[in-house]
C-alpha positions as CSV (number, residue, x, y, z in Angstrom):
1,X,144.2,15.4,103.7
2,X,145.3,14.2,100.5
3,X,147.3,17.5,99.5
4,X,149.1,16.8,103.0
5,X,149.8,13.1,102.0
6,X,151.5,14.4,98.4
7,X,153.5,16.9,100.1
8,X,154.6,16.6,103.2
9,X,157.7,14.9,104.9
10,X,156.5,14.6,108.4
11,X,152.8,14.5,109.8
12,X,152.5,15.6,113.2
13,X,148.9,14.4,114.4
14,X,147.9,16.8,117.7
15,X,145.1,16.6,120.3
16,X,144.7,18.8,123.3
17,X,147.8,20.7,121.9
18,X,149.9,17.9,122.2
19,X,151.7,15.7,119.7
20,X,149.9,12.2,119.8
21,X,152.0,11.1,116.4
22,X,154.8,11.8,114.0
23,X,155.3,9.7,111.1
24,X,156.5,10.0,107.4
25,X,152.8,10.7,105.4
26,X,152.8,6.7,104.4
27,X,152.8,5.3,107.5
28,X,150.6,7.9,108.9
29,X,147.5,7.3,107.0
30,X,148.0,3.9,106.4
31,X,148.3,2.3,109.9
32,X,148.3,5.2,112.3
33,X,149.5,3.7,115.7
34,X,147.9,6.1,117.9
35,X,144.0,5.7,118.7
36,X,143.5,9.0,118.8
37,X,145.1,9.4,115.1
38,X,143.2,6.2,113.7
39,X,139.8,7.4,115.1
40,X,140.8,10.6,113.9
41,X,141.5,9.0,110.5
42,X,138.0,7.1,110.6
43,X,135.8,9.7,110.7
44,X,137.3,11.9,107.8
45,X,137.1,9.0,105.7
46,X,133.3,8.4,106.0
């Protein structure tokens, strides 16, 4: 995930091959808004 935070412009977070969230790589893995992208974001950092 970290090469994805450096360099991307947009992350688009999908579940069930749908987009839950799109942000700019900041906001995304800082404070996620989804659930589904802030459980998401929980597990890969333990």
């Amino acid at each position: 995930m970290g090469f994805a935070r450096e360099v991307a412009d947009t992350v688009w977070f999908m579940d069930g091959g749908r987009i839950v969230e799109t942000a700019p790589p900041e906001t995304f893995f800082v404070r996620a808004e989804s659930a589904r992208a802030q459980k998401f974001l929980a597990e890969i950092r333990h």
